[in-house]
Structure formats: structure tokens, C-alpha cells
Residue frames relative to the residue before (quaternion, step in Angstrom):
aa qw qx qy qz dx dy dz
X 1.0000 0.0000 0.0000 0.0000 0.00 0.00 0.00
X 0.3529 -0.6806 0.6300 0.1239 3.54 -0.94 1.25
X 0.1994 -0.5387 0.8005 0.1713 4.05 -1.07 1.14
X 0.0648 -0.4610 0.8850 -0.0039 2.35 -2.25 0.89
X 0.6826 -0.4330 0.4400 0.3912 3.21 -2.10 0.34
X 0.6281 0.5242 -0.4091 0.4042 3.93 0.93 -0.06
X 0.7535 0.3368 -0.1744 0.5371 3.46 0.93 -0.42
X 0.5816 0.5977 -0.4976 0.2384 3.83 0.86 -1.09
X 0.6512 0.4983 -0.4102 0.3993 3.83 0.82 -0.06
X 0.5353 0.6443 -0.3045 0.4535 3.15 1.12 -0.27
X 0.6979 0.5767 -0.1111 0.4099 3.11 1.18 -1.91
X 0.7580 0.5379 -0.0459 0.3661 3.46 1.32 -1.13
X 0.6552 0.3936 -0.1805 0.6190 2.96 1.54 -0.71
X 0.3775 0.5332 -0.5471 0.5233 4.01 1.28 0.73
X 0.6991 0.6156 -0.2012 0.3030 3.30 0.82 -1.42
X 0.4910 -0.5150 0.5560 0.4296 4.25 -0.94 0.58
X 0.5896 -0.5715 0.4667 0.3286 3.16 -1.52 0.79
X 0.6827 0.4835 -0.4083 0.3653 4.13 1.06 -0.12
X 0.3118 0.7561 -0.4008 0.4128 3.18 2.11 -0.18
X 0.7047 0.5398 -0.1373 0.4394 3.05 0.43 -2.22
X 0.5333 0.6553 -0.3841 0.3723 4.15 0.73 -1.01
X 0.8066 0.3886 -0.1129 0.4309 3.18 0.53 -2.04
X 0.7890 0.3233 -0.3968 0.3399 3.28 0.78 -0.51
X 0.2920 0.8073 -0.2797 0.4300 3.14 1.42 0.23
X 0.6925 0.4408 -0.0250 0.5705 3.14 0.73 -1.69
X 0.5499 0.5701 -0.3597 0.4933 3.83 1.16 -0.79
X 0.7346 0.5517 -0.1470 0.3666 2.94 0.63 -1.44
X 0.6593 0.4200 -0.1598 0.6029 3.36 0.44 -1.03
X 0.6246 -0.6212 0.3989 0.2546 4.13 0.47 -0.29
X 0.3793 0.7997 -0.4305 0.1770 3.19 1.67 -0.28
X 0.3946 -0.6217 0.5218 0.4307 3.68 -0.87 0.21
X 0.4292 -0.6805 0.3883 0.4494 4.02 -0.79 0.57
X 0.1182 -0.7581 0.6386 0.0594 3.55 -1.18 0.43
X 0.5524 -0.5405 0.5634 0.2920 2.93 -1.57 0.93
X 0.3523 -0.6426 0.6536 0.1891 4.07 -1.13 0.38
X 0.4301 -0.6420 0.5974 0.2146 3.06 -1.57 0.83
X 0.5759 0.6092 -0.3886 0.3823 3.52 1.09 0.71
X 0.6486 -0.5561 0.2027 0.4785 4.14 -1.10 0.12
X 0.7788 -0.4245 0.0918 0.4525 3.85 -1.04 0.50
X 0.5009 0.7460 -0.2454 0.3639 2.92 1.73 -1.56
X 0.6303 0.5168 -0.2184 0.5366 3.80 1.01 -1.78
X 0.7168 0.4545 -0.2951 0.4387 3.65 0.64 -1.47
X 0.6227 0.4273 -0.3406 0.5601 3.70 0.34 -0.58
X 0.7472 0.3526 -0.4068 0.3897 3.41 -0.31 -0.55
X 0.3744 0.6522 -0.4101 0.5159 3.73 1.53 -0.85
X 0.7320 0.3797 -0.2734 0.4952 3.91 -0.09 -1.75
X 0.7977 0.4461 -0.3873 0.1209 3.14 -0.02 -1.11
X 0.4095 0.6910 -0.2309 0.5492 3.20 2.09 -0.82
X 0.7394 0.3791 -0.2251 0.5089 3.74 0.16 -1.29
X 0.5736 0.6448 -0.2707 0.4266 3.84 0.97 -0.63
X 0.7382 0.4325 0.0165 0.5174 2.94 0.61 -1.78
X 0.4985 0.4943 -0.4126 0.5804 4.06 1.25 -0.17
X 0.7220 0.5590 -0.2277 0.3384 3.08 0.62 -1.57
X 0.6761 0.3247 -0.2777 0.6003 3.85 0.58 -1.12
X 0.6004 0.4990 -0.5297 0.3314 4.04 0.38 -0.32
X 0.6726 0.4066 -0.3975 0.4735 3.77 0.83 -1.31
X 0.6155 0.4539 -0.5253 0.3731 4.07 0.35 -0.05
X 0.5334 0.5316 -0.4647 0.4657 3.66 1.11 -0.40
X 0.8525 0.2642 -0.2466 0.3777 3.41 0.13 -0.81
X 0.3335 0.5912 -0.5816 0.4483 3.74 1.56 0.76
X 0.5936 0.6681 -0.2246 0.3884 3.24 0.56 -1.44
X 0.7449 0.3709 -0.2695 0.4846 3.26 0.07 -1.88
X 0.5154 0.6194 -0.4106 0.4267 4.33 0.85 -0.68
X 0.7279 0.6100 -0.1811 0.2553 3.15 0.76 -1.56
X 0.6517 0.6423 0.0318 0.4022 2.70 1.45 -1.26
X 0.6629 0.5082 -0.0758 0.5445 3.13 1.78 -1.25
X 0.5275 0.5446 -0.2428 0.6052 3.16 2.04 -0.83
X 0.7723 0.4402 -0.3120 0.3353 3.98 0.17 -0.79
């Protein structure tokens, strides 16, 4: 599933609040960091910041695409 600004509230608030952190932090530019919290928190932290990260290349792409 591709977020867009029509859904990413939708999308986020399904998501644990450490979900929401990382992709947050993606968003905004944050460098990733490890948390001072348990793996469970940390992974869910990555997976969030991860998952922000491969979504905005979908929707570089998906631009790109509309442009060629």
C-alpha cells in the first residue's frame, strides 16, 4: 500500500506509537537512531522509519513516471 497525504493519517494511527516515531523522524529528516528502549520498541521504531523511507521512493517513482 502506497500513503498518500489522503490516507497517511489513516495509515498511522493503525500503527504502534514507535511505528508512528520512525516514520515521523523519516519524514522530518531525522538521522535513524537506535532508542534507548527494548528491541521490540527499536524494531518497530526501524520498521516505521524504513517503511516511510521505501514509501516516499514509491511515490518519487510513481511522479516519475507520470512525467515520462
Amino acid at each position: 500500500m502506497i500513503v498518500t497525504s489522503e490516507n497517511r493519517k489513516e495509515y498511522l494511527n493503525s500503527k504502534p506509537m514507535a511505528y508512528q516515531s520512525g516514520w515521523l523522524a523519516c519524514e522530518s529528516g531525522v538521522v535513524h537512531k537506535k532508542l534507548n528502549a527494548s528491541k521490540s520498541i527499536n524494531q518497530q521504531y526501524t520498521d516505521g522509519y524504513g517503511d516511510c523511507f521505501a514509501n516516499t521512493e514509491c511515490l518519487l517513482n510513481q511522479d516519475e513516471e507520470r512525467i515520462a
